[in-house]
N, C-alpha and C positions, 0 to 999 in steps of 0.2 A: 368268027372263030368256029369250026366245026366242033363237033361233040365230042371226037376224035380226041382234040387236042385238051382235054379239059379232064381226060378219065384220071381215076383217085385207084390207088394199089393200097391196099394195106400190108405191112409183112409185119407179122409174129415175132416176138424174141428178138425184133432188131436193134439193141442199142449197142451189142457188142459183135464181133465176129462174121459168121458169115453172113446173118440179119442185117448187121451195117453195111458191107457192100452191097447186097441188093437196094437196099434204099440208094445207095449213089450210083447205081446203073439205071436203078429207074427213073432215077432223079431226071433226067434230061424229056424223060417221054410222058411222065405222069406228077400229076400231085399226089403226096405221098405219106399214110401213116404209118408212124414210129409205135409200135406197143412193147412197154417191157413192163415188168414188173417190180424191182426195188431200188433200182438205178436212174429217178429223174436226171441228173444230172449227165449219165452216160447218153442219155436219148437225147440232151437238151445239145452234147456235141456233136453227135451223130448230125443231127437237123443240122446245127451249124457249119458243117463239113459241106452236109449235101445242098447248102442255100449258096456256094461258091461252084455249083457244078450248074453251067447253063443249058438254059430250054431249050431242043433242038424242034420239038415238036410242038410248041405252044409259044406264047406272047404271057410273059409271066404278068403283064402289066393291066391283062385284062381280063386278069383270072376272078372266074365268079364266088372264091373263097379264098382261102389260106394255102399256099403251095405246101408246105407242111403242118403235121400237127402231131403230138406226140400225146398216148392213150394208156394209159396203167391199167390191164388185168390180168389176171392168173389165169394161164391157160390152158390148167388143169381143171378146171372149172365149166360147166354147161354155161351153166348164167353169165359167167363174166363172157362166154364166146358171144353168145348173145348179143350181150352189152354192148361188146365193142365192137361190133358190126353196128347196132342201135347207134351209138355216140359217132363210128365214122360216117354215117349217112345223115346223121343230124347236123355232122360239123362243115361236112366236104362237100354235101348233095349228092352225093351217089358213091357208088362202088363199082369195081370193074375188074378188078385183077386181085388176088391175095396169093400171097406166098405163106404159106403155113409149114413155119419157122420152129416152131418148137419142141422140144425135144427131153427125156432124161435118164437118166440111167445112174448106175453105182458102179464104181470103179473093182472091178473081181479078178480073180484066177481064172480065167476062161475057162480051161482045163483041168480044172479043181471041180468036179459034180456036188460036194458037200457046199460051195460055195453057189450052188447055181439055183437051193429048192429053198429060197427067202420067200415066203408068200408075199411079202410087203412088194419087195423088189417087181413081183410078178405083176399084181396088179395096177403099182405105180407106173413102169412100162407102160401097160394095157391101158390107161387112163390119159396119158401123155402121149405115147407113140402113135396111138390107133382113133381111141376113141376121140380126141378135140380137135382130131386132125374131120370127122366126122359132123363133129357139133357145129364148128366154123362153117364147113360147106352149107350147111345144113341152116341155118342162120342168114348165110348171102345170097342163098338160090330166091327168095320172093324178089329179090331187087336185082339179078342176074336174069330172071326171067322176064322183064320190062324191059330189058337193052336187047336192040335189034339186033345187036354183036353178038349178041352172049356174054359171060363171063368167061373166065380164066384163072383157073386154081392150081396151083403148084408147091405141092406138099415135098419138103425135105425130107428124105430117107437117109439110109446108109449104103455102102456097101456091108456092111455086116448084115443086113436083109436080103442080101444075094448071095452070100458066102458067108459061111458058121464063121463067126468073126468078134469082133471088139469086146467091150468092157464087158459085157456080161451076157450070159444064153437068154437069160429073158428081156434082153437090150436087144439082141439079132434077132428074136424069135418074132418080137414087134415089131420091130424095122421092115421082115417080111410080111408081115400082117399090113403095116402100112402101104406097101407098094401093094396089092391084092387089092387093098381099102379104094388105093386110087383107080385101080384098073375096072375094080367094081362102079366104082361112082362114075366113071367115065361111059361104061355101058349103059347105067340107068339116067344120066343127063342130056348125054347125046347132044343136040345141038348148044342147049341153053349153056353151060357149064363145060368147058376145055378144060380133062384134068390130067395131069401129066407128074410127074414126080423126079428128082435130083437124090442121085444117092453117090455121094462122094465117099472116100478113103479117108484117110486120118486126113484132118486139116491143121496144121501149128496155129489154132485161134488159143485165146486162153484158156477153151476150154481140151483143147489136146495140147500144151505142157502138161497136163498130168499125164503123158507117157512119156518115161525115160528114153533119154537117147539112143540107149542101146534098143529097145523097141522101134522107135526111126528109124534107125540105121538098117535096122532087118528088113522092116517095113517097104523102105526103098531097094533094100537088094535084090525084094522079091516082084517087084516092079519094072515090067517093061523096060518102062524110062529110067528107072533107077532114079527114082523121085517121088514125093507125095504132092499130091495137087496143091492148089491156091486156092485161097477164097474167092479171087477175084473171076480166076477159070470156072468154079461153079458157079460163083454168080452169074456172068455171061451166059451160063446156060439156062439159069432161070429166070433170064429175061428172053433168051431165044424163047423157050418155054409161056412165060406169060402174054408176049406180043404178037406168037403166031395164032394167025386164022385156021391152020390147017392141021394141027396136033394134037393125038388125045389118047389117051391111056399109055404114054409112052414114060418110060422110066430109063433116064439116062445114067450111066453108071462114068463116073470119073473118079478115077483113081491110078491113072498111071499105067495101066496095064497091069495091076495086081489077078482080075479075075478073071482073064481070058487063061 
């Protein structure tokens, strides 16, 4: 069995939404951890879902660990990023690929300014959007630099980090901070670390029902396709993303044709 077929992805924030389809696209080409934070049970379905999606790239029956494994830390957190880099290489024997998944924001007035100068707001952004998306990399690169491969890191954005957009200015503001973040670290890793970024439009996971319909509906009219993307179309991109050899600092926007 090549070493190939044996690599471990970790993805962030996966037990619901677009974190769970990445783990079930990756499912077929890697072994794979589940991290969430207060949802064991959402993660323990997740794995369940993705233990019925077959290997195309490995012999599951000869794997030198656990095809999945699912990891509780706050990703807001330096230490926990740490940790869970520490716990997926203690549990899986290596790392190879992460998708850095997580994200937060407060639901605002976009165009309301009196709504947009929360300092909490700002720095919680800045803590979650930029900074643990930094911590992570930062954490996987001694063990991305032993792989002859390199690694492969693909951090979720928005589009509202390309266009003044979604729930809050200090929610866009970071989002652009984040694609800058990746474009940065991608110059300073150069071969060892592939970093690339996904910035989708609204997604309908649970966490976009909090926009009314009638914000969809605009949403899509102002849309190309007159549509909002899929989870499953970005995911597909962040597995083009994690499994190519030849991609780096590149920041895919999916959303339908809202920002051309």
């Amino acid at each position: 069995m090549s070493s190939a077929a044996t690599k471990v992805a970790l993805v962030t924030a996966s037990s619901a939404g677009l974190g769970a389809a990445c783990v079930k696209v990756l499912a077929p080409h890697c072994r794979v951890v589940v991290n969430y934070f207060s949802r064991p049970e959402k993660a323990a379905a997740v794995i369940a879902e993705a233990e019925q999606v077959p290997p195309v790239s490995y012999d599951a029956a000869s794997l030198p660990g656990p095809r999945f494994h699912a990891i509780r830390a706050d990703c807001s957190k330096k230490a926990e990023m740490e940790r869970l880099v520490r716990e997926t290489v203690e549990t899986m024997g290596r790392i190879d690929i992460i998708v850095s998944n997580a994200g937060w924001t407060r639901f605002t007035n976009f165009m309301d300014l009196d709504q947009q100068v929360n300092e909490e707001d700002w720095d919680m952004c800045y803590q979650v959007n930029v900074k643990s998306h930094l911590w992570l990399l930062y954490a996987a690169k001694p063990h991305f630099d032993k792989n002859p491969e390199g690694g492969s890191f693909v951090s979720v954005a928005s589009l509202a980090g390309v266009k003044p957009s979604g729930s809050s200015l200090p929610y866009s503001v970071s989002k652009a901070a984040q694609v800058h973040l990746i474009k940065g670290l991608a110059t300073i890793c150069g071969k060892s670390v592939r970093c690339n970024s996904v910035s989708p439009g609204l997604l309908l996971t649970e966490w976009g029902s909090n926009f009314s319909e009638e914000v969809v509906e605009s949403l899509k009219q102002k849309a190309a396709l007159k549509d909002v993307a899929t989870v499953e179309d970005v995911a597909q991109q962040v597995k083009t993303f994690a499994l190519s050899r030849s991609q780096t600092g590149q920041n895919a926007v999916i959303d339908c044709g809202i920002a051309i």
